[in-house]
C-alpha positions in Angstrom: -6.0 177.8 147.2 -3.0 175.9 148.6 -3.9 175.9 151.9 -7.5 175.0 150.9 -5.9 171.4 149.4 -3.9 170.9 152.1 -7.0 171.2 154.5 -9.2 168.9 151.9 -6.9 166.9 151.8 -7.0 166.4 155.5 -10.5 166.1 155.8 -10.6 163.9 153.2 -8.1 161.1 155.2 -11.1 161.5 157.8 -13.6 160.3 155.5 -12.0 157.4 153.4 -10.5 154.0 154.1 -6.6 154.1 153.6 -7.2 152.4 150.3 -9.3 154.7 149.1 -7.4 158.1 150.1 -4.4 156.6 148.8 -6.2 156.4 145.3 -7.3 159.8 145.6 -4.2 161.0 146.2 -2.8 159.1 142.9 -5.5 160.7 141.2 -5.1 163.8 142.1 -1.6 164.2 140.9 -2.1 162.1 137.7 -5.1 164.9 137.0 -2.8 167.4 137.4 0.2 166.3 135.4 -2.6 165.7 132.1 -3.7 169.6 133.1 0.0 170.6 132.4 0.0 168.7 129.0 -3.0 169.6 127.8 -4.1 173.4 128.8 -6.7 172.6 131.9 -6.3 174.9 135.4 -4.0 172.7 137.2 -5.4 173.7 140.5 -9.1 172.4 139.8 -7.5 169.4 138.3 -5.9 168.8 141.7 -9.2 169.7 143.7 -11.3 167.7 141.5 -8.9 164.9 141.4 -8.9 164.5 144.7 -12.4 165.3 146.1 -13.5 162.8 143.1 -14.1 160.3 145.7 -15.2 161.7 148.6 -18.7 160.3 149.6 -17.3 156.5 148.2 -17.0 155.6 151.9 -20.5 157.0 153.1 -23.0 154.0 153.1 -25.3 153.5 150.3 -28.7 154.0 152.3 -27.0 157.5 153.6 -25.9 158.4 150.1 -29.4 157.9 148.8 -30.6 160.1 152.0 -27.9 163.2 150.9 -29.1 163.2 147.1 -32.6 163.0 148.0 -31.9 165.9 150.7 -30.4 167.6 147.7 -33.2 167.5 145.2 -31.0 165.0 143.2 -32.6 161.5 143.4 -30.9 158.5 142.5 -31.7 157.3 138.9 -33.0 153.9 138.5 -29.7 152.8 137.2 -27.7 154.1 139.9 -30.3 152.2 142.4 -29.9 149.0 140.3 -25.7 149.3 141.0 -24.8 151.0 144.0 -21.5 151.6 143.1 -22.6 154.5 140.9 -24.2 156.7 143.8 -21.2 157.8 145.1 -20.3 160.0 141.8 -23.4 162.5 142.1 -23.5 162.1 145.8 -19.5 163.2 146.1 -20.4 166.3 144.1 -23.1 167.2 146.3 -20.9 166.4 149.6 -17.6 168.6 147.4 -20.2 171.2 147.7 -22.0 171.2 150.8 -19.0 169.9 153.1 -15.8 171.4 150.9 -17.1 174.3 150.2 -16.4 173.8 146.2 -18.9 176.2 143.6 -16.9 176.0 140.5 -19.5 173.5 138.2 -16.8 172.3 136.2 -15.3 170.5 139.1 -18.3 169.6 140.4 -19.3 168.2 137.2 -16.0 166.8 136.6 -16.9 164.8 140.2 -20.4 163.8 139.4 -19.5 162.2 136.1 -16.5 161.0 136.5 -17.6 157.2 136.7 -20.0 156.7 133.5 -19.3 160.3 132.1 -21.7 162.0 129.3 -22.2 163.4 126.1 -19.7 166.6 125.2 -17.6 166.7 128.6 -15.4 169.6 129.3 -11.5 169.1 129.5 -11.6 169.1 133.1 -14.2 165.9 133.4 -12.0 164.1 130.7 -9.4 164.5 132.8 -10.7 163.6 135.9 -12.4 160.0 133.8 -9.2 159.4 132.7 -7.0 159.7 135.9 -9.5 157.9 137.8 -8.5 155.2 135.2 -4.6 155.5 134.7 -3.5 156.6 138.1 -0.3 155.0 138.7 -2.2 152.7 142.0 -4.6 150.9 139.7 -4.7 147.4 138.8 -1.8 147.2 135.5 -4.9 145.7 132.7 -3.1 144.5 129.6 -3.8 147.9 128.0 -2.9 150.3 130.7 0.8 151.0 129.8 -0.5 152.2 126.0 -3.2 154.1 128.0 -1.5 155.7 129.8 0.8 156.7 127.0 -2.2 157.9 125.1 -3.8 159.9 127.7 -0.1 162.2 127.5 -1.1 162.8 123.9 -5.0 162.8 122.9 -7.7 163.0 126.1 -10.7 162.2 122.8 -9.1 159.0 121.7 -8.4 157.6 125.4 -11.8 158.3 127.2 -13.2 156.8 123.9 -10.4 153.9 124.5 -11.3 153.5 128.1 -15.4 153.8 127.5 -14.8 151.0 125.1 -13.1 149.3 127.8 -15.5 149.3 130.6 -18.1 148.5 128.6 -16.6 145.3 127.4 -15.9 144.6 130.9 -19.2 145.4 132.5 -20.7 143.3 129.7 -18.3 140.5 130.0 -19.8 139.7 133.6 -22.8 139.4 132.5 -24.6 143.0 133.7 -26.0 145.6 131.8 -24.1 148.5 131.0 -25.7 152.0 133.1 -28.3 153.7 130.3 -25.7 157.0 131.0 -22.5 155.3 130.3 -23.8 154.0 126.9 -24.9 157.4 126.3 -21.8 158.6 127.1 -19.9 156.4 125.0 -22.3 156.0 121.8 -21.9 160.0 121.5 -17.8 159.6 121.4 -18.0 156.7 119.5 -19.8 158.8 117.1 -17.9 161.4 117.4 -14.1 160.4 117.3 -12.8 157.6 114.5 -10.6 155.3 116.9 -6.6 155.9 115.9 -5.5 151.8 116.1 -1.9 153.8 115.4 -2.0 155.3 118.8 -3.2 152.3 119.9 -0.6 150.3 119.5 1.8 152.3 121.6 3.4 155.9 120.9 7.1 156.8 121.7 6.8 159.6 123.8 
């Protein structure tokens, strides 16, 4: 399995734009180090973390063309914002060009930008580290975030759903159909901790 990561990883510099790779790579070891802490197989965190991205660079009429290939056509929602294709179409392409049959990291790939209702340990992690890993843009709330994430995976993809959704909607678009999904079932599930919130010594 280690000389399969090394060769994905690789391929994978083929595929992406510096940027991007670079993010993958960030994402892939903040995946793994919130495996160690909270009990998921550190080798699909690393996989999953890294492959999470790896149709983002394939143009959008070519990612529609792979999904539809695959008996997977976009949704509406992922028509209306292109930047949502490349989730389902990266699991497909983990698949079909990686070589990857374990669903929970394909899953944890295709949901890893608007997520869903009851997500495994492995997707939460792979949501979170897209958002925390240490390359991202430092928001006001990252550092306590970040924090969190070490501590309760529940209360941080709530914290971060929460987030993007008062971002998407402060620019004026509507939030995806599957992302509110996704977040009305956590909201409804998990009572936010505003104690943990505020920033935990750790």
């Amino acid at each position: 399995m280690k000389k399969d990561i090394i060769k994905f990883r690789k391929e994978l510099e083929k595929d992406l734009d510096p940027e991007r790779f670079e993010h993958s790579l960030g994402v892939e070891y903040t995946a793994a180090c919130l495996a160690f802490i909270h009990g998921a197989d550190i080798m699909d965190a690393r996989i999953a973390g890294l492959l999470h991205d790896c149709a983002k660079c394939i143009p959008d009429d070519k990612k529609i063309s792979i999904m539809e290939k695959a008996g997977c056509p976009p949704l509406q929602e992922e028509l209306d914002n292109h930047s949502l294709l490349h989730s389902k179409c990266g699991a497909i392409v983990a698949k079909d060009k990686y070589g990857i049959e374990d669903e929970d990291i394909l899953n944890s790939i295709r949901f890893h930008t608007v997520g869903r209702p009851a997500m495994s340990t492995l997707e939460k992690i792979i949501y979170i580290a897209d958002f925390i890993e240490p390359g991202r843009k430092n928001l006001i709330i990252m550092e306590n975030v970040r924090k969190a994430a070490f501590i309760d995976l529940d209360q941080t993809l709530l914290w971060i759903m929460e987030a993007v959704r008062g971002y998407v909607e402060s620019k004026g678009y509507p939030v995806a159909p599957s992302s509110l999904a996704a977040y009305e079932y956590y909201r409804n599930q998990i009572k936010p901790d505003m104690e943990l919130r505020k920033g935990v010594n750790i």
